[in-house]
C-alpha positions as CSV (number, residue, x, y, z in Angstrom):
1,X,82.0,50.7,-35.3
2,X,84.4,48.8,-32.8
3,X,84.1,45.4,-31.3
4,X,84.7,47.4,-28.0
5,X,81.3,49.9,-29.1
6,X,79.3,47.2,-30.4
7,X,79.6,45.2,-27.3
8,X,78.6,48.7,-25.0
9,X,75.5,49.0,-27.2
10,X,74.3,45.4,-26.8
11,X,74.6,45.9,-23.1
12,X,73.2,48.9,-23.0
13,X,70.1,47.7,-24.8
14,X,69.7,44.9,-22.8
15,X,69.8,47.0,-19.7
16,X,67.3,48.9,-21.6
17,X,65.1,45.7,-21.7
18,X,65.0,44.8,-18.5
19,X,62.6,47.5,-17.1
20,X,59.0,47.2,-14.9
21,X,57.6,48.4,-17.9
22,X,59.3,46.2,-20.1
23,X,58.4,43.3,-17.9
24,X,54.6,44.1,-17.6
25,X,54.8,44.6,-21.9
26,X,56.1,41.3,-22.2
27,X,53.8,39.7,-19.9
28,X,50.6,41.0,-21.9
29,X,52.1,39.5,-25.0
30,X,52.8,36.1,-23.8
31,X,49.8,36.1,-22.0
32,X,47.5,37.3,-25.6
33,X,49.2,34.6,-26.8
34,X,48.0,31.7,-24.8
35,X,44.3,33.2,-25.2
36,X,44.0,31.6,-28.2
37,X,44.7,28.7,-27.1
38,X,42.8,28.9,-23.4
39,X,39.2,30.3,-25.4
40,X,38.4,27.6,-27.7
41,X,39.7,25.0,-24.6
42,X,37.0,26.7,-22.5
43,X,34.2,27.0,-25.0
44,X,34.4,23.3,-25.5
45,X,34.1,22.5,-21.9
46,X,31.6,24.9,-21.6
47,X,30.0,23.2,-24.6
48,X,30.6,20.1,-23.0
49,X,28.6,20.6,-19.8
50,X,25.6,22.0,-21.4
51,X,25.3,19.0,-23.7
52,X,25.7,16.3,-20.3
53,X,23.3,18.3,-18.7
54,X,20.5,18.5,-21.8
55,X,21.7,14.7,-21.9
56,X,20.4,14.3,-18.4
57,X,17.4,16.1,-18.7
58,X,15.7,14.2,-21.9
59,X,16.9,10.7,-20.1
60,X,15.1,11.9,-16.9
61,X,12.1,13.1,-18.9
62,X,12.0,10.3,-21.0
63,X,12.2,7.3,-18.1
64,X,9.3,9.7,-16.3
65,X,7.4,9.9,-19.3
66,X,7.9,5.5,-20.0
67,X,7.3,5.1,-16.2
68,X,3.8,7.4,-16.6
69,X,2.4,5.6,-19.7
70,X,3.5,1.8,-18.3
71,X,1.7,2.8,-15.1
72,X,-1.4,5.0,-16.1
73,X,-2.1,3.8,-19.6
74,X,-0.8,0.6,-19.8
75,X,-1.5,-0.1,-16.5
76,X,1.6,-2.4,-15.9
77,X,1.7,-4.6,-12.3
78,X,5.0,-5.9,-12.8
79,X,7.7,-5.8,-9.8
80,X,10.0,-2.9,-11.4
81,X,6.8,-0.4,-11.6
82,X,6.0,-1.9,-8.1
83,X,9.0,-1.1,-7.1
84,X,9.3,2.1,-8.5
85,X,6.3,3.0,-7.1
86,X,7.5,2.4,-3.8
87,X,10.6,5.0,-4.1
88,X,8.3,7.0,-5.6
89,X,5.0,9.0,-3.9
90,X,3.2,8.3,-6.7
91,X,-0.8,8.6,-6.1
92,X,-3.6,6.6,-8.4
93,X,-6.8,8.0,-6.8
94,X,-7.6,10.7,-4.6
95,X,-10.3,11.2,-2.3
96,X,-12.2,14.2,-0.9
97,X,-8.1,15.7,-1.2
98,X,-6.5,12.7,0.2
99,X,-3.8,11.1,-2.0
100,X,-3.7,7.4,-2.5
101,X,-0.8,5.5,-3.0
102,X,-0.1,3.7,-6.4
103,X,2.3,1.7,-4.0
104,X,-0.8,0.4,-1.7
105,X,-3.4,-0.4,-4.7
106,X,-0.3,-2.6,-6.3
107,X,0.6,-4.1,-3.2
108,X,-2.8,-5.6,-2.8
109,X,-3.6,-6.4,-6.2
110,X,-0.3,-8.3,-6.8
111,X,-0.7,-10.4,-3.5
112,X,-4.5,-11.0,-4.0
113,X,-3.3,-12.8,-7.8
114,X,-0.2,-14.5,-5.9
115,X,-3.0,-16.0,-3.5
116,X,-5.3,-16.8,-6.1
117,X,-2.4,-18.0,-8.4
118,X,-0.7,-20.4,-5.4
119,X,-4.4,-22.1,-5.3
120,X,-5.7,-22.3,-9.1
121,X,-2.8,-21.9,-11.2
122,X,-0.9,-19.2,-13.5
123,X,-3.4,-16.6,-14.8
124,X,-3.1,-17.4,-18.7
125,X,-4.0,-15.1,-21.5
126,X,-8.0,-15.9,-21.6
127,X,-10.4,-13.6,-21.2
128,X,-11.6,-15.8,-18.3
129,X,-8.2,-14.7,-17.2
130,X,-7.9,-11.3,-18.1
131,X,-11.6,-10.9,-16.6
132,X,-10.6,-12.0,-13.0
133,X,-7.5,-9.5,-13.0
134,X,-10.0,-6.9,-13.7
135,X,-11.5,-7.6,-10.9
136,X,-9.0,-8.0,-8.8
137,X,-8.0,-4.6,-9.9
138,X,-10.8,-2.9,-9.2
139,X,-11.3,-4.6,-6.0
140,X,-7.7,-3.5,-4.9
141,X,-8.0,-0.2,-5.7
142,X,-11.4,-0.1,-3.8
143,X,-9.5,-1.2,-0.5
144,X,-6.8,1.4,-1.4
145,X,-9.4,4.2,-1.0
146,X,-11.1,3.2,1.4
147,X,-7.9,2.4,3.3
148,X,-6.4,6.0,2.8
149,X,-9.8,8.1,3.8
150,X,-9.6,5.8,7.0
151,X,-6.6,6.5,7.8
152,X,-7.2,10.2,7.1
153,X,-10.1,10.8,9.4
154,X,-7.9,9.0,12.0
155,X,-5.6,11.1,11.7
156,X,-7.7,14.0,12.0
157,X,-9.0,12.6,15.2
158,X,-5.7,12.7,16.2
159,X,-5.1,8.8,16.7
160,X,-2.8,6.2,14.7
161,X,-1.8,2.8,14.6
162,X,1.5,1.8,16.5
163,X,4.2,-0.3,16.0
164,X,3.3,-2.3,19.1
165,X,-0.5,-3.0,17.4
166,X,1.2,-3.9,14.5
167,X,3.9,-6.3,16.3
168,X,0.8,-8.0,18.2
169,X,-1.3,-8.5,15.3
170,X,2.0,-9.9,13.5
171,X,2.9,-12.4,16.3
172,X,-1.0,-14.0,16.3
173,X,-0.4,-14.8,12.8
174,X,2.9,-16.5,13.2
175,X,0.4,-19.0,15.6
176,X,-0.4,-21.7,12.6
177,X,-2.9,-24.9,13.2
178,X,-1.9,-24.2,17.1
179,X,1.8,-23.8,16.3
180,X,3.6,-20.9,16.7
181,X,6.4,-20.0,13.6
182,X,9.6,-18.8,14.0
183,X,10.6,-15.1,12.1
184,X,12.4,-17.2,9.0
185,X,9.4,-19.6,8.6
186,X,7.2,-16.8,8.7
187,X,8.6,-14.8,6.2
188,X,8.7,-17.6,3.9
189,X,4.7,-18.1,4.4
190,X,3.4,-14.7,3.8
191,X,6.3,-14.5,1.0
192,X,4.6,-17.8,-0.6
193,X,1.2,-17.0,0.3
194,X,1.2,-13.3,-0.9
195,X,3.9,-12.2,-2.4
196,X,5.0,-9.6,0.1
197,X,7.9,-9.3,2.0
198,X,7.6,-8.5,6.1
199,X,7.9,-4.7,5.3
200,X,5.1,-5.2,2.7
201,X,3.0,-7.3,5.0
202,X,3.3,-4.7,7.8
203,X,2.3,-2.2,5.8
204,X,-0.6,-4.2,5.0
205,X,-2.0,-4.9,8.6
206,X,-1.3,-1.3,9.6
207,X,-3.7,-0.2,6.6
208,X,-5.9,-2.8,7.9
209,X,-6.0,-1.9,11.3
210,X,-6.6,2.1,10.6
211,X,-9.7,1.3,9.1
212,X,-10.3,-0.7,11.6
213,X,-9.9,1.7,14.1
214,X,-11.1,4.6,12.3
215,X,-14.7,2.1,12.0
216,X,-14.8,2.0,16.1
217,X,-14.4,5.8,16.4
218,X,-17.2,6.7,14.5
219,X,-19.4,4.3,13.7
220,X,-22.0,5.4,15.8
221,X,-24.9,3.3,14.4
222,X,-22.5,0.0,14.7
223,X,-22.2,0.9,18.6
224,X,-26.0,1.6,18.2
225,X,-26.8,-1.7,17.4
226,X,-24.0,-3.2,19.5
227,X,-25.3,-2.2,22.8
228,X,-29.1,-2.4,21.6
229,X,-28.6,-5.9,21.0
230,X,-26.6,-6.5,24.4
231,X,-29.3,-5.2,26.5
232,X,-32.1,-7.4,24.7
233,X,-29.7,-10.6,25.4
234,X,-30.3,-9.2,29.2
235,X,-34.0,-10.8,28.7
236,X,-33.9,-13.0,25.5
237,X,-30.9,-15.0,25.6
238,X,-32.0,-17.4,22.4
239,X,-30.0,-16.0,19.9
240,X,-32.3,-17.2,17.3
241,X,-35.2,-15.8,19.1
242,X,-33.5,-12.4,19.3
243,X,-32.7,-12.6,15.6
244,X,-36.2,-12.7,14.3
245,X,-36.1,-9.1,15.2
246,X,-33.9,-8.3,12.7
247,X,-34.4,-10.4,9.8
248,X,-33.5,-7.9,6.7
249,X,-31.6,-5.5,8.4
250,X,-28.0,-6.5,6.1
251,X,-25.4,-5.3,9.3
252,X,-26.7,-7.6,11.9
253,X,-25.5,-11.5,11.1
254,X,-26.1,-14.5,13.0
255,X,-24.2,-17.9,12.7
256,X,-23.5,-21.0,14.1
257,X,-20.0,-22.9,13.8
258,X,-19.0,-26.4,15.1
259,X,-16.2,-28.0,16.0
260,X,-13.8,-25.7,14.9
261,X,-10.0,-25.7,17.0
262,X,-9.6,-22.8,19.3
263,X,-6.6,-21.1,17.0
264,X,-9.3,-21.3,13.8
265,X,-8.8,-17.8,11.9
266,X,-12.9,-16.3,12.1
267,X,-11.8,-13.0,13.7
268,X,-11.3,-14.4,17.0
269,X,-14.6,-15.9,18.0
270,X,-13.3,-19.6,18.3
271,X,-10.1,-18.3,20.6
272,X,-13.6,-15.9,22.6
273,X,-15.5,-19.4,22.7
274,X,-12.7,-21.6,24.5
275,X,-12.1,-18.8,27.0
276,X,-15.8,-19.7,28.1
277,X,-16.6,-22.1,31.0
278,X,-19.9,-23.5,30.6
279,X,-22.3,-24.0,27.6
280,X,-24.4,-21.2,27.4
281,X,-22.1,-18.7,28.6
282,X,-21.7,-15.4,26.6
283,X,-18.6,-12.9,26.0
284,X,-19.6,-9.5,26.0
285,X,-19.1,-7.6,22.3
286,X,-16.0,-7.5,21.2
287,X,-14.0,-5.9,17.9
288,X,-13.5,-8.7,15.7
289,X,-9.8,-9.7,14.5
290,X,-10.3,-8.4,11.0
291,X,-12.0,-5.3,11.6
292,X,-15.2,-6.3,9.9
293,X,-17.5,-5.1,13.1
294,X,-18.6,-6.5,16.6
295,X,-19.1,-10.2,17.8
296,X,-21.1,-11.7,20.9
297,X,-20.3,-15.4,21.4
298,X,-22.1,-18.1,23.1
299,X,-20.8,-21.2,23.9
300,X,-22.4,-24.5,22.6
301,X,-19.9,-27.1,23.1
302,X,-16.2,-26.9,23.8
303,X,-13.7,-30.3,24.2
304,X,-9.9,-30.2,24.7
305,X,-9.2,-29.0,21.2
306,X,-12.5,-28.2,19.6
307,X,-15.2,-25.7,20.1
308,X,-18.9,-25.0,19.2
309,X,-20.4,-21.7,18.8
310,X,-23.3,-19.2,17.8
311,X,-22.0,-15.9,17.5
312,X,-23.8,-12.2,16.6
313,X,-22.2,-10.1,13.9
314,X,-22.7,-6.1,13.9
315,X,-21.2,-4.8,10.8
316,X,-18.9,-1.8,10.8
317,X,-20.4,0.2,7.3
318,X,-19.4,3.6,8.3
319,X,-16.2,3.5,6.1
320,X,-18.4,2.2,3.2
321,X,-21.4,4.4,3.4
322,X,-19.1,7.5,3.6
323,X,-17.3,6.2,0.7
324,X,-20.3,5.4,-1.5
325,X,-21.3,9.1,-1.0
326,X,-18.0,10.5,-2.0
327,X,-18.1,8.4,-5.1
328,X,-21.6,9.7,-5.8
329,X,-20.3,13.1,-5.4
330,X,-17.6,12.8,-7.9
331,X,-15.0,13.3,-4.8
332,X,-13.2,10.3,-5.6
333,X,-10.8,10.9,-8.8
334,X,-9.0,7.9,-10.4
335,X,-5.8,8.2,-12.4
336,X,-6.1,5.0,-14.0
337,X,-9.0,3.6,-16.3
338,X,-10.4,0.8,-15.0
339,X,-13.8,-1.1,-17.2
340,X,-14.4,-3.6,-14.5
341,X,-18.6,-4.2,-14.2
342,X,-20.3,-3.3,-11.2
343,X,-19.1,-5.6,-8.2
344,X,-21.7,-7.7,-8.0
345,X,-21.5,-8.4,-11.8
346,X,-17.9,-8.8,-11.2
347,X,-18.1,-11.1,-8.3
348,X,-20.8,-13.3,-10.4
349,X,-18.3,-13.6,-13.6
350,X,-15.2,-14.3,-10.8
351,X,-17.7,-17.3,-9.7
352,X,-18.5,-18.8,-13.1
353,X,-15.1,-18.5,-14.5
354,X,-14.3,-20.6,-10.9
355,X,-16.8,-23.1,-12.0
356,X,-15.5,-23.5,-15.1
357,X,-12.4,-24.0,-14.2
358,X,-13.4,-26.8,-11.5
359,X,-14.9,-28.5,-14.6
């Protein structure tokens, strides 16, 4: 063959080559090529992610499974499970259907042993020790019940605690031996005294004052008692007279303090007492401070800074009657095991170890 024909025939089957056909052939075979290098690529990520995310689920199940056996078995109070606690809607108890916050029996377990700890000293490992947190912990997780159905049968009467009755309350405890503190100061002392911070310690009044409100909408043999007693001091104004009338009957108290100062913290009956004019004026019943029931104050003696008084006590028991019926009823279901002795048992050993201590 020629040069000049071997030339023609390379041209002609390039020309041959470049077709749509051709183009779409070659395509498919570059294309089958890189597949085996693109599948195993893409296996491996795909093998990739589903390893991360089994990764992820065994960490998450494993730090939920830690966090339930440090809080529910081993029962631990430290700040991380406090905290966590708090990010967390975690419930210890319920009753009658109404959650209670692990949060709220934590918070007032670890600032009643900050308040005992600040006035006796570390808790050590001694049973003497270990007895007193066991009460401590049953005692706080008493109030957490009792707080949560109280707040819960406010609620249902459709009534709440503000911000504005928390503020209030707040601002008369900044007011120290007739002194008021500034926010800084403040913080410091319930920090010191408690443990809490102001978030903490508003939560706490607010818990406070819904049982305390919850007491004064349906207590109805409190208010019974209350306006019983305030017609008989119509006629018989001795209050030790009166009170011979109801000698055994545990939700009427009487007492007498003297020469007290007029900020003294007794639920308000010393600040009641100085408002008065003359000795042997009364106030009419009031809601104590701490939500403990009603008081009726007469004056005794009152100088520029100091002030006598006899004062009437109706106890609110409401909240504790309805909750010693849901706890005989089985209604109230705890999450956590606690072997504390019955409270008067408890209180006794609290008292001894005290003594002991003191010795």
């Amino acid at each position: 063959m020629k040069i000049s024909e071997k030339i023609k025939a390379k041209k002609d089957k390039k020309s041959e080559a470049i077709t749509q056909q051709n183009i779409e052939e070659s395509r498919e075979k570059i294309i089958s090529k890189g597949k085996k290098f693109k599948y195993p690529f893409q296996y491996a990520k795909h093998r990739l992610m589903f390893n991360a995310v089994l990764i992820g689920v065994v960490a998450v199940g494993t730090f939920a499974l830690v966090g339930w056996y440090q809080l529910y078995k081993a029962q631990n109070t430290g700040e991380v499970m406090y905290r966590f606690t708090r990010s967390i809607g975690l419930s210890v108890a319920n009753v009658d259907g109404v959650k209670v916050r692990f949060s709220d029996y934590l918070m007032l377990y670890r600032s009643s042993i900050a308040s005992v700890e600040r006035q006796q000293g570390a808790f050590d490992d001694s049973d003497a020790s270990k007895q007193q947190k066991e009460y401590y912990k049953r005692q706080a997780l008493n109030a957490a019940e009792d707080y949560s159905f109280a707040m819960a049968k406010l609620d249902e009467a459709g009534k709440s605690v503000t911000d504005e009755e928390i503020d209030e309350v707040i601002e008369e405890h900044k007011t120290i031996d007739g002194e008021k503190r500034s926010d800084e100061a403040f913080e410091g002392i319930i920090r010191d005294n408690f443990g809490l911070s102001v978030k903490e310690y508003r939560r706490w009044i607010m818990l406070s004052l819904a049982k305390k409100k919850a007491s004064v909408e349906f207590d109805q043999d409190a208010k019974k008692l209350r306006d019983e007693i305030a017609t008989s001091l119509k006629v018989v104004t001795d209050f030790n007279e009166l009170m011979k009338g109801y000698e055994g009957n545990d939700q009427v108290g009487f007492e007498i303090v003297e020469d007290v100062d007029y900020s003294n913290l007794d639920s308000g009956r010393a600040a009641a007492a100085a408002k008065l004019q003359n000795v042997g004026d009364m106030t009419d019943f009031f809601v104590s401070k701490n939500g403990d029931g009603y008081y009726i104050v007469k004056l005794l003696n009152k100088t520029d800074t100091k002030v006598s008084y006899a004062s009437i006590w109706v106890r609110f028991k409401w909240v504790d009657d309805q909750m010693a019926k849901l706890r005989q009823d089985g209604k109230v279901v705890e999450k956590i095991d606690l072997t504390a002795k019955d409270s008067s048992e408890e209180e006794t050993a609290v008292e001894e170890n005290n003594t002991e201590e003191e010795k």
